[in-house]
C-alpha positions in Angstrom: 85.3 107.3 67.2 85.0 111.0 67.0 81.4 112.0 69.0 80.5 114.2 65.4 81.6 113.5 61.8 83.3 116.4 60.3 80.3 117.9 58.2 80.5 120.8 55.4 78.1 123.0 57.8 77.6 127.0 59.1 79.5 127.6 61.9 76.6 128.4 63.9 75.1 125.4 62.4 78.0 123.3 63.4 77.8 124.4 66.7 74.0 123.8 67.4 74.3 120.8 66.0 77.3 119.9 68.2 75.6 121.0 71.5 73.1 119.1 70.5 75.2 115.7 70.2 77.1 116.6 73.4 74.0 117.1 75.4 72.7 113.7 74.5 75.6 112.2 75.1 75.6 109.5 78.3 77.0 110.5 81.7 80.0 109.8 82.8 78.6 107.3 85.5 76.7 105.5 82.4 79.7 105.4 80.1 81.6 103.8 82.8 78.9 101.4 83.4 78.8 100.4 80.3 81.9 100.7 79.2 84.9 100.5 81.7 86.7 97.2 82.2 89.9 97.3 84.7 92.8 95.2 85.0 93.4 93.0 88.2 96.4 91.1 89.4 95.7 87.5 88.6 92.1 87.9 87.6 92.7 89.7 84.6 90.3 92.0 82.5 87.0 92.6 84.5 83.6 95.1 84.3 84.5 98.5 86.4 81.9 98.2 88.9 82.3 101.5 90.8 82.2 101.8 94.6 79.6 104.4 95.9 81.8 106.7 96.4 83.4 106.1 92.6 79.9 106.6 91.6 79.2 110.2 93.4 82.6 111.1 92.0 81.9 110.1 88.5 78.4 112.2 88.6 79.9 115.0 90.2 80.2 118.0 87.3 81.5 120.6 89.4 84.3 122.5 87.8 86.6 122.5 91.0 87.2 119.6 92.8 89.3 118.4 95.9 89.2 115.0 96.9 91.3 113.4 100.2 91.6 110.2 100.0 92.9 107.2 102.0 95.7 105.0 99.8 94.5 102.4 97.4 91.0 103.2 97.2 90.6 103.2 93.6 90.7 106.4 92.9 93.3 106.3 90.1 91.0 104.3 88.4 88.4 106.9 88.5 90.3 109.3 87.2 91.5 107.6 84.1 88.2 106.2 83.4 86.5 110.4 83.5 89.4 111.4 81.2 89.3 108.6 78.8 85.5 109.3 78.3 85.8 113.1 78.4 88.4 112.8 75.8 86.3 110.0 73.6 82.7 111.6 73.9 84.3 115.2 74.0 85.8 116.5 71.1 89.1 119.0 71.3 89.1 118.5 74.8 92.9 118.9 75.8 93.3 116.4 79.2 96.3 117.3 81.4 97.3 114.8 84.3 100.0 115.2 86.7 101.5 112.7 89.1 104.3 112.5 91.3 106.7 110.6 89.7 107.2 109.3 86.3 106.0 105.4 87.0 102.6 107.0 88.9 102.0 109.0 85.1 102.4 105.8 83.2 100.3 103.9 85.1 97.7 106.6 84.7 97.9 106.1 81.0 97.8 102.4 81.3 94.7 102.5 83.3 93.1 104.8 80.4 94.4 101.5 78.0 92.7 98.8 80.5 89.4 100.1 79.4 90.1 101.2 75.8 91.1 98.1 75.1 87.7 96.7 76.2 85.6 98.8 74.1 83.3 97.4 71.5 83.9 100.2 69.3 87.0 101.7 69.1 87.7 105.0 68.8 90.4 106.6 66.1 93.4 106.9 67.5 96.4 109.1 65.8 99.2 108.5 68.7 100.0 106.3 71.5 102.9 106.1 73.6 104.0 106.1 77.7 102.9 109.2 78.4 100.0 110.2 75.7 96.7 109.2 73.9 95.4 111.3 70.9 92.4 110.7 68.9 91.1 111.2 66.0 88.4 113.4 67.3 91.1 116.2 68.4 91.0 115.2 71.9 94.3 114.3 74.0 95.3 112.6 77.1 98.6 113.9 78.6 100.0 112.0 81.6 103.1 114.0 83.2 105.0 113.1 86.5 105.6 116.6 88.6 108.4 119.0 86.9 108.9 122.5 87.5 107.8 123.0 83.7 105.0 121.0 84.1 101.8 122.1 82.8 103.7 125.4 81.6 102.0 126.5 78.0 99.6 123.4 77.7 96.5 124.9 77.2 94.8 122.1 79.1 90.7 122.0 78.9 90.5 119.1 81.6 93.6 119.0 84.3 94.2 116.5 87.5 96.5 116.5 89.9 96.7 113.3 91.6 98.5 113.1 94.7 99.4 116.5 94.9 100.2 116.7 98.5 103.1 114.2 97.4 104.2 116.5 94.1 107.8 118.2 94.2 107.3 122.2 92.9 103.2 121.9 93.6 103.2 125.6 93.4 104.9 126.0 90.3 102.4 123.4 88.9 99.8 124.7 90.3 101.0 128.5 89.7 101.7 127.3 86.1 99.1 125.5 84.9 95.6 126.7 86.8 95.4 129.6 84.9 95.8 128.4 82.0 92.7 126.0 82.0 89.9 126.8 79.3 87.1 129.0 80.5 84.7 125.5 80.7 87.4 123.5 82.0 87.5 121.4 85.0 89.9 121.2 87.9 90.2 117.8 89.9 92.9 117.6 92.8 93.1 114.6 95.1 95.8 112.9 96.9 96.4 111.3 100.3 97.6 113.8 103.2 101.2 114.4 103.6 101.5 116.8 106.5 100.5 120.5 106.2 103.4 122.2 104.4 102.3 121.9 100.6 100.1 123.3 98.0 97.4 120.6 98.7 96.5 120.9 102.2 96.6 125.1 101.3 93.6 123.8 99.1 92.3 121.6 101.6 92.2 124.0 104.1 91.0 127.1 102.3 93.7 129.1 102.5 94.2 129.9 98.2 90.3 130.6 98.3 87.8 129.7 95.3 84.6 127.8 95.4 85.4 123.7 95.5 83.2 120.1 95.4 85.1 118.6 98.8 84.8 114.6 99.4 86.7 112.4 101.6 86.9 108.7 101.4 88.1 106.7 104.6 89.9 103.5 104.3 86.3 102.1 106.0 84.6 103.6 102.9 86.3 100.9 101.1 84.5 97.4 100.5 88.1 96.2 100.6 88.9 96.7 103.5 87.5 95.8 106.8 88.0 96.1 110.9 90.1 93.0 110.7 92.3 94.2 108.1 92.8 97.9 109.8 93.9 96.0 113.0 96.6 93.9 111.3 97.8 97.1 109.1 98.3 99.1 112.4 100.3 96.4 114.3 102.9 96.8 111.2 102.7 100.2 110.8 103.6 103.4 112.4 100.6 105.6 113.9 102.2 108.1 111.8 102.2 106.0 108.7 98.2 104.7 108.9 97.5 108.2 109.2 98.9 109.4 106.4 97.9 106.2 104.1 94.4 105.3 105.5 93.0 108.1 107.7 92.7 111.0 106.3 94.5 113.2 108.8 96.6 116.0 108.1 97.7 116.8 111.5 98.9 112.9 112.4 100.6 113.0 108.7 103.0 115.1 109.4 104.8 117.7 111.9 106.7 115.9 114.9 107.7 112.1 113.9 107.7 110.6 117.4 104.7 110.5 119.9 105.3 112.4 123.0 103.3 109.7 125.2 105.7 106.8 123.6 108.9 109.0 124.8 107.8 109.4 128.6 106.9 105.4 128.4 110.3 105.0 126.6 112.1 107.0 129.9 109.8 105.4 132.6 110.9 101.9 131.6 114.6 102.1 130.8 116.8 99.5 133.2 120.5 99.8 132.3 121.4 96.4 133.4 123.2 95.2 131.0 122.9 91.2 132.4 120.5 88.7 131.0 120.4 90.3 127.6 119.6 87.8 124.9 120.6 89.9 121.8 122.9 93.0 121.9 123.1 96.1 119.1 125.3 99.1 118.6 125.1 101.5 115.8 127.0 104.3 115.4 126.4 107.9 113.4 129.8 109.1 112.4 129.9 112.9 112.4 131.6 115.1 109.7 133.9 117.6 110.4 132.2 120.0 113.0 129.2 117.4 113.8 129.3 115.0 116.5 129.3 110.8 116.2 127.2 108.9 118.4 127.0 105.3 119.4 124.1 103.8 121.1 124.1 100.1 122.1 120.4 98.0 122.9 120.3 95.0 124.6 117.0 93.0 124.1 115.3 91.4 127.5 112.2 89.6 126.6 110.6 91.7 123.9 111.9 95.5 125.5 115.5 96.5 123.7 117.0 98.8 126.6 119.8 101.2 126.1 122.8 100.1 127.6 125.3 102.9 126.8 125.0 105.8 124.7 128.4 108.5 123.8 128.2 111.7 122.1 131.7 112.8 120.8 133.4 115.7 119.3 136.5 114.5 118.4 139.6 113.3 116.2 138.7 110.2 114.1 141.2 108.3 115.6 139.6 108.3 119.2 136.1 107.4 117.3 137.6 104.8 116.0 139.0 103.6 119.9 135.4 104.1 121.3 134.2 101.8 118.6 136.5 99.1 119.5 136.3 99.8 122.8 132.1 99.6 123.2 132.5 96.5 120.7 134.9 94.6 123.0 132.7 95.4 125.7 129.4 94.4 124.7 129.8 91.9 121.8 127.0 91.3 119.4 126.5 93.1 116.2 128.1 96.6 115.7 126.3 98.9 112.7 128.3 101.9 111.3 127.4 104.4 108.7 129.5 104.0 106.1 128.8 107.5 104.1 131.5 109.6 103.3 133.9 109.7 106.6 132.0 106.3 107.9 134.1 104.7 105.2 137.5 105.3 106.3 136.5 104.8 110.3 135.5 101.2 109.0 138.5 100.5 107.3 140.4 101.2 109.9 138.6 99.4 112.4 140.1 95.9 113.5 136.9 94.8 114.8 134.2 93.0 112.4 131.3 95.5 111.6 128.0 96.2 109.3 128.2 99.2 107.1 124.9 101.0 107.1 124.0 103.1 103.5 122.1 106.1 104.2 119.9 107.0 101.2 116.9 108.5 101.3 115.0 104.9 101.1 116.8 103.6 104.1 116.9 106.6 106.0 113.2 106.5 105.9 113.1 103.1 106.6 115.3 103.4 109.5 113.0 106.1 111.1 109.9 104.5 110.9 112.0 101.4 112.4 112.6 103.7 115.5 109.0 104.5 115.5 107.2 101.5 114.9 109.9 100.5 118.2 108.5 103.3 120.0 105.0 102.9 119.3 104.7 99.0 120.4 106.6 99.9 123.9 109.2 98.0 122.6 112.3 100.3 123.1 113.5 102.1 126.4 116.5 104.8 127.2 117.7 107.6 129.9 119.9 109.7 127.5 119.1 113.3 127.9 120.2 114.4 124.2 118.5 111.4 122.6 115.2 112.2 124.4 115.2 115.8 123.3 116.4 114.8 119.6 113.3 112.6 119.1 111.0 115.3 121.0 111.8 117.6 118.2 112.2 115.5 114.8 110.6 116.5 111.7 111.4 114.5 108.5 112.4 117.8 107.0 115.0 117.4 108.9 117.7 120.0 107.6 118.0 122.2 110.2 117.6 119.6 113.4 120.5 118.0 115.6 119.6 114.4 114.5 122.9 112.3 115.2 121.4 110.5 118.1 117.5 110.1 116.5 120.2 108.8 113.3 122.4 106.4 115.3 119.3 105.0 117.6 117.4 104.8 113.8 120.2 102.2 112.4 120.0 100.0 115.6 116.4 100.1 114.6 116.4 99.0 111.9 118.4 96.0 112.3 116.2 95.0 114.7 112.4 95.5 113.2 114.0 95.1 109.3 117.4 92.9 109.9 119.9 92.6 106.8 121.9 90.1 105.5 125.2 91.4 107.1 128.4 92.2 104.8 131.0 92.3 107.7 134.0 94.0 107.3 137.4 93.4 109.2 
């Protein structure tokens, strides 16, 4: 329902009279209050009852606003609540929000829906789809994942950019679309932290300039979540991983993947003996062209996987293939080769029985944080030289590293903290 009826007034007339109505209008806070319902997994349709920190969000009016946030905190929610009652009490107001992928926009939109369609009244609505609400009243709700033309020539009154530290081309987005905002419009960026190369922790950090409303919320600002729950979260997480999602913290987000203090530890405990090994795994990087393939073998005594043999070559496929057989013979147990491009062929040729390994962007981060969450729980030791002073310098942007042996040492990892169902070649 459209905040004014159209009426056959002045135009200064009109606009008095529409100041008027918009200055009596509830807060957001209120609206919510009274109005918000929210959607929970096997609860169903429930009041919004904001946190305290939903609450100081919700009554914050500033025009620029950066929020860092911990993962799952409700914040989403927030969000669409403010910009379905912007867009319901607010007439013409054009409501731009960005996401990082497509599924993160149309949940966006279906959170606006949870509490539209708990409304007592319900506003005029002229189109509905996955990605847009329009009303009667002139106001729209546009809900985008991030594009390079996103935001480009929408003349947005009202724009968020949720978990823009996450966003591919954030400063085309932001380039794009900032400027064009209305003179009264607002600007609300929030996201979780994701290192310090991106748009978002530029904001953060004050380096683009301007004047912004700055909150945090913790995980431990969460009624959700507790001491108990933090300590369970950490012993199946990464360091790296629970600083990103739950802590806040820029600097443990991102930068250099592997802790220096777990490689010394790593170094300090290594014992090559390969006797008394109750489980044994090999996994091998197969190098293209110019690069080199590496095998590294692990052999688990008590709860410590120690490397047992580690081989960096540069040379003819053929003699790969040999060393495969060769370290398979040796050490039985379960042999792991990437099977991308020239892994294929090496496999096929192989008269052992082996694992391919996929490498995709899913399972290459998987396999990483395997070798991590190793690392971090004292869990994994080694003496090789070049593997040592792979992991000391690893970055996930990872393009211009030397990562064969962080790669090879990452699929053994994997098998062992996240272990397949093998499909075993011949």
């Amino acid at each position: 329902m459209a905040l004014l009826d159209a009426l056959p007034l002045a135009g200064a007339e009109w606009e008095a009279m529409q100041r008027t109505a918009l200055a009596a209008r509830p807060s957001a806070l209120d609206w919510a209050r009274e109005n918000a319902t929210i959607v929970l997994p096997g609860t169903g349709r429930v009041p919004f009852v904001p946190y305290d920190y939903q609450a100081e969000y919700l009554e914050d009016m500033s025009p620029r606003r950066l929020i860092l946030k911990a993962r799952q905190v409700g914040m989403s929610n927030a969000i669409a609540i403010e910009a379905l009652y912007t867009a319901i009490t607010s007439p013409d107001r054009q409501i731009l929000i960005v996401s990082r992928n497509g599924l993160l926009a149309q949940q966006l939109i279906t959170y606006c829906r949870h509490t539209l369609g708990g409304l007592k009244v319900q506003p005029g609505i002229d189109q509905e789809n996955l990605s847009t609400l329009a009303f009667s009243n002139g106001s729209r709700i546009l809900s985008l994942p991030a594009a390079p033309s996103t935001g480009r020539g929408f003349p947005a009154s009202d724009l968020y950019l949720d978990e823009f530290a996450f966003a591919q081309y954030d400063q085309m987005i932001y380039e794009s679309s900032v400027p064009a905002l209305a003179p009264d419009g607002s600007l609300t960026v929030l996201s979780t932290p994701n290192g310090r190369a991106n748009m978002y922790f530029r904001l953060w950090s004050g380096q683009e300039g301007g004047a912004w409303s700055r909150r945090t919320i913790h995980w431990s600002d969460c009624p959700r979540y507790d001491e108990a729950w933090a300590q369970l979260q950490r012993q199946n997480m990464t360091r790296q991983s629970f600083a990103q999602e739950y802590d806040c913290d820029f600097i443990a987000s991102g930068d250099n993947v592997f802790d220096p203090d777990d490689l010394v530890h790593a170094r300090a405990a290594h014992d090559p003996d390969p006797s008394g090994c109750d489980e044994i795994v090999t996994a091998w990087d197969i190098g293209r062209r110019q690069d080199h393939s590496v095998g590294i073998t692990l052999g688990r005594r008590g709860e410590v996987w120690h490397e047992l043999a580690y081989e960096r070559l540069l040379v003819p496929y053929p003699v790969v293939q040999a060393r495969i057989e060769q370290r398979h013979q040796r050490f039985a147990g379960r042999t792991y080769i990437e099977s991308n491009g020239v892994g294929d062929p090496v496999i096929e040729n192989l008269s052992i029985r082996v694992t391919p390994f996929t490498t995709t962007t899913k399972t290459k981060t998987q396999a990483i944080q395997s070798l991590q969450l190793l690392l971090q729980q004292r869990r994994l030791a080694y003496a090789s030289d070049q593997l040592d002073r792979e992991l000391g310098l690893y970055q996930y942007d990872d393009h211009d590293l030397v990562q064969d042996s962080v790669m090879a040492a990452s699929i053994a990892a994997f098998q062992i903290v996240q272990p397949q169902r093998a499909v075993y070649v011949y």
